[in-house]
Backbone as numpy.savetxt, mean C-alpha at the origin, in Angstrom:
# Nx Ny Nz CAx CAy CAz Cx Cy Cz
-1.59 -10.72 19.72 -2.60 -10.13 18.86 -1.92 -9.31 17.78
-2.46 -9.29 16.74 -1.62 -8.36 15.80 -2.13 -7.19 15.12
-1.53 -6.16 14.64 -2.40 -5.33 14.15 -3.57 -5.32 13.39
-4.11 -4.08 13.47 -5.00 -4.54 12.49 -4.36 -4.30 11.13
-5.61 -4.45 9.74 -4.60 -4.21 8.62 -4.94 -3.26 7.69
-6.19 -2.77 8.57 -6.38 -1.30 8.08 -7.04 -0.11 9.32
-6.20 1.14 9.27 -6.92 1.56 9.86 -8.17 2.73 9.77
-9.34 2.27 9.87 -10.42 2.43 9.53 -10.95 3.86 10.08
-10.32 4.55 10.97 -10.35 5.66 11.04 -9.91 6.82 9.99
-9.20 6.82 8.89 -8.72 7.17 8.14 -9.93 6.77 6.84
-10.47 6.22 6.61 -11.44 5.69 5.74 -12.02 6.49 5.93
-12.76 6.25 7.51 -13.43 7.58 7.63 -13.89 8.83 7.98
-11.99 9.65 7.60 -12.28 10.74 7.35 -12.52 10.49 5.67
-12.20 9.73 5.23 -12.35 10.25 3.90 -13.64 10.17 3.24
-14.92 9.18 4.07 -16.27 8.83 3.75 -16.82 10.34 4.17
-16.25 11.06 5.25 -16.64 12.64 5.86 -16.50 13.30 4.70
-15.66 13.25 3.89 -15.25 14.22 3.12 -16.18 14.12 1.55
-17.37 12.97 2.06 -17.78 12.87 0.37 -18.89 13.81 0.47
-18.87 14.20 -0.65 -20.31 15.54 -0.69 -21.91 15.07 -0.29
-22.01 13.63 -0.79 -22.97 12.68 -0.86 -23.15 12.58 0.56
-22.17 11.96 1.49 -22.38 11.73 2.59 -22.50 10.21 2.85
-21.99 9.62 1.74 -21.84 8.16 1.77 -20.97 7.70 1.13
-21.06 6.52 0.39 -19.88 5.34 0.47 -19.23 5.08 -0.65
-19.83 6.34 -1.49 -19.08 6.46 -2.78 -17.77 6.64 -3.54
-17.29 7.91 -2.18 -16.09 8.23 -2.56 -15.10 7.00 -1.95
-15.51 6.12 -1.11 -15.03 5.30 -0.40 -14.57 4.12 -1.68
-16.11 3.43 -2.11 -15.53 2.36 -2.92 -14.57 2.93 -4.27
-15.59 3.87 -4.95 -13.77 4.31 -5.79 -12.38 4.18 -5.23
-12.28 5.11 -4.42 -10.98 5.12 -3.70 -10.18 3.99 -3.53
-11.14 2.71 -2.75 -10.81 1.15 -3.04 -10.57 0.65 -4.36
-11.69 1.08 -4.66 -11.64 0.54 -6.16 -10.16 0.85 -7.03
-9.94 1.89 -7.13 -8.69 2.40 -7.57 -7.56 1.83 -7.05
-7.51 1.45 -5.64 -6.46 0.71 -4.92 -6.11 -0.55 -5.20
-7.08 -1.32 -5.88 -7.44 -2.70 -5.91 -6.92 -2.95 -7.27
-7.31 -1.71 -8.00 -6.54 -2.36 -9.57 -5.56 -1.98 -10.00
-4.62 -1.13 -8.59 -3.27 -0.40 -9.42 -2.31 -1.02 -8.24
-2.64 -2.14 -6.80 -1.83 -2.41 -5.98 -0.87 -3.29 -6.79
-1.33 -4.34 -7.63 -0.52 -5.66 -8.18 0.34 -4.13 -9.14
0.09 -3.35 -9.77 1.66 -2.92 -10.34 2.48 -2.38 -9.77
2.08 -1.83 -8.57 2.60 -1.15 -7.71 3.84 -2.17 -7.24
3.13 -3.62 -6.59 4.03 -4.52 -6.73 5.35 -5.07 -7.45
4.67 -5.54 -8.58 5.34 -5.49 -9.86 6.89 -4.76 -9.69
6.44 -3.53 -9.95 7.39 -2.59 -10.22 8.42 -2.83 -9.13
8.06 -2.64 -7.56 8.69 -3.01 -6.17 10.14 -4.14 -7.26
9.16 -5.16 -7.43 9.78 -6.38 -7.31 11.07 -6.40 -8.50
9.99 -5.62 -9.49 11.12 -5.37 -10.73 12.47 -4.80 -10.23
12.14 -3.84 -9.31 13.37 -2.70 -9.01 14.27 -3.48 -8.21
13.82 -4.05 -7.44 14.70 -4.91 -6.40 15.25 -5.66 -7.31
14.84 -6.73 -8.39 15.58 -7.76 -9.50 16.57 -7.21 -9.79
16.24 -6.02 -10.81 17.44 -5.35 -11.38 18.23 -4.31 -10.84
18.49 -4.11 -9.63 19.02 -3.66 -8.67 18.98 -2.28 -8.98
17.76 -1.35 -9.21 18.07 -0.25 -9.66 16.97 0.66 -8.67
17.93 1.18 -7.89 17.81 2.01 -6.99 16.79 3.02 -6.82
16.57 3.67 -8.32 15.86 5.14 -8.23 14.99 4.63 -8.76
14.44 3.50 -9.46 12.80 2.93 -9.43 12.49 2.39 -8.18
13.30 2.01 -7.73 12.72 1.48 -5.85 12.01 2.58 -5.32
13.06 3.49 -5.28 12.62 4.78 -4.10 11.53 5.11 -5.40
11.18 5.55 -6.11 9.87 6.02 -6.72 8.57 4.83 -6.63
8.95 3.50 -7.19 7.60 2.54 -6.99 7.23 2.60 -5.44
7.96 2.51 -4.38 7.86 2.03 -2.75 7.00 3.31 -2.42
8.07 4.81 -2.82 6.62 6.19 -2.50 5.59 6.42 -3.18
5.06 5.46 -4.53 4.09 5.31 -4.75 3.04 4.76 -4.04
3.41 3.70 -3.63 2.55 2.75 -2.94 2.95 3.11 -1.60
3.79 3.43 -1.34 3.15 4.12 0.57 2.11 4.99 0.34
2.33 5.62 -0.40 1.21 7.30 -0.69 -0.23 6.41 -0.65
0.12 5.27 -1.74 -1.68 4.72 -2.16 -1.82 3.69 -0.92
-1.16 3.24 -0.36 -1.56 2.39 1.27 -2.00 3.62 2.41
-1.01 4.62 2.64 -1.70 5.15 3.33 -3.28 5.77 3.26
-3.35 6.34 1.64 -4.50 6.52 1.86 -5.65 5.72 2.00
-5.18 3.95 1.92 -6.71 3.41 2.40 -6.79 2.85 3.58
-5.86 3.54 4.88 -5.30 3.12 5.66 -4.77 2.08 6.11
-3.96 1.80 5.26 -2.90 0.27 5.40 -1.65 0.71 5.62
-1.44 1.04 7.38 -0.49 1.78 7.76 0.55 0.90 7.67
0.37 -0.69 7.98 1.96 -1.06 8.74 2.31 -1.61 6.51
1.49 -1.34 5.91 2.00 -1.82 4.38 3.06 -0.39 3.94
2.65 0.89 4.19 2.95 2.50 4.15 4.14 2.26 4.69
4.55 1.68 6.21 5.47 1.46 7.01 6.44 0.87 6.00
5.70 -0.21 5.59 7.04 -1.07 4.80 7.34 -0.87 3.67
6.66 0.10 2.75 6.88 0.35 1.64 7.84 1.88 2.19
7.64 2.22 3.39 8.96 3.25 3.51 9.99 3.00 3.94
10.39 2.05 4.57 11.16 1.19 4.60 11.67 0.94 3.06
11.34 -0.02 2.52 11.78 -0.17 1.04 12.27 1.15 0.41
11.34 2.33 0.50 12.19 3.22 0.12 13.34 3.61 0.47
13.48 3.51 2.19 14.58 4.09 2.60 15.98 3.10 2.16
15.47 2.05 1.99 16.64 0.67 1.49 17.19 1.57 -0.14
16.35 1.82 -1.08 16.54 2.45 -1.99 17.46 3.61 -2.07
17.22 4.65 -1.07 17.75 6.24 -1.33 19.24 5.37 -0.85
19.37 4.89 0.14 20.42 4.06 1.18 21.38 3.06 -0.29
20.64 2.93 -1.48 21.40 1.87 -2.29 21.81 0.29 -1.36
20.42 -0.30 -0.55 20.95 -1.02 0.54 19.76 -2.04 -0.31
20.33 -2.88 -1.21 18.94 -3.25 -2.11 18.72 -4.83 -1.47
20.33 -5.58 -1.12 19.99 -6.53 0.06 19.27 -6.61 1.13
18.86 -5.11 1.61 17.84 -5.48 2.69 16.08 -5.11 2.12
16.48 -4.45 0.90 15.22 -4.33 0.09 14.51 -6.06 -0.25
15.47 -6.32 -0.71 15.46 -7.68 -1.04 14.64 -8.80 0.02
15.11 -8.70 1.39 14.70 -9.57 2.70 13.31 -8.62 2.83
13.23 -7.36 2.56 11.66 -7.15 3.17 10.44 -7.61 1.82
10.97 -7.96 0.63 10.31 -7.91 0.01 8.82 -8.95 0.38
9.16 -10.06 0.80 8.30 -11.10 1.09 7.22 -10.40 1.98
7.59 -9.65 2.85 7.05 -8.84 4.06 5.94 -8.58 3.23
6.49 -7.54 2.38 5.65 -6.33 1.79 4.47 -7.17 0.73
4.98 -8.26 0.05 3.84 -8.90 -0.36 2.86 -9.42 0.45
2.84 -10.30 1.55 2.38 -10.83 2.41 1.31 -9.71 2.96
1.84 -8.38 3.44 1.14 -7.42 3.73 -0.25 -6.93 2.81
0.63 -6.85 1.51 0.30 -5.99 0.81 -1.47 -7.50 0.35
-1.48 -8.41 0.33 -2.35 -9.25 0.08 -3.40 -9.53 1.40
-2.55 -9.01 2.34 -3.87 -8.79 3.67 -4.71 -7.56 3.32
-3.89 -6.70 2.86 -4.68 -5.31 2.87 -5.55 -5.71 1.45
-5.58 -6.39 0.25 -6.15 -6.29 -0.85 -7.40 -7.54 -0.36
-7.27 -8.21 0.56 -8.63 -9.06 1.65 -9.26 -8.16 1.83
-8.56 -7.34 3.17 -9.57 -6.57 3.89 -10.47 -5.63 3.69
-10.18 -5.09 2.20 -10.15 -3.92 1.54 -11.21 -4.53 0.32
-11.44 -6.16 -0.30 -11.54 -6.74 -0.62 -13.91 -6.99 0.14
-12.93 -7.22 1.38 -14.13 -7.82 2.17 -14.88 -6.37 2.96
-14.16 -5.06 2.86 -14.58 -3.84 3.42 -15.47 -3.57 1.81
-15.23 -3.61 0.77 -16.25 -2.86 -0.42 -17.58 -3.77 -0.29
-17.78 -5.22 -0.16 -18.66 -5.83 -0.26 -19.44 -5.08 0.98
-19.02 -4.67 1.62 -20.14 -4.09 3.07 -20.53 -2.66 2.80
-19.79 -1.86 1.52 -19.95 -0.70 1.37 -21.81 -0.65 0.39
């Protein structure tokens, strides 16, 4: 069985936290996730190409920061990972997780995808 690919407890604390008391602050939050994940990417992929270290570690803690908050823990996982390949100057193994992190990162933009249509 495999994880899940978001965890939905974390959503909702953050649906707790809307003044409204509903699903507003939720779909922004998605919403925002949904149209800044592909640069978030991007950038990943750029940094790994041109082997440059200190855009890795900054794009990867971007996008852990914005995965964790829509609870897309094991994407957070791997984008810290990637970072740590970065601070490490270890860009060959940046390189082998990259596929990971896409693969991930396109489950979570489904689920997240198929979670706003229910919002």
């Amino acid at each position: 069985m495999s994880d899940p690919v978001l965890n939905l407890d974390k959503l909702n604390t953050w649906r707790q936290m809307d003044p409204e008391g509903g699903a507003g602050f939720i779909k922004k939050l998605i919403t925002i996730y949904l149209s800044s994940a592909p640069a978030f990417q991007i950038r990943i992929e750029h940094a790994i190409q041109a082997a440059d270290s200190d855009a890795l570690v900054k794009a990867a803690h971007t996008f852990k920061s914005s995965a964790s908050n829509v609870g897309a823990e094991l994407l957070a996982d791997i984008c810290h990972q990637l970072e740590e390949y970065g601070d490490k100057n270890q860009l060959s193994g940046a390189a082998e997780l990259l596929v990971e992190m896409q693969n991930e990162s396109q489950r979570v933009i489904t689920a997240l995808e198929e979670l706003l249509k229910k919002c």
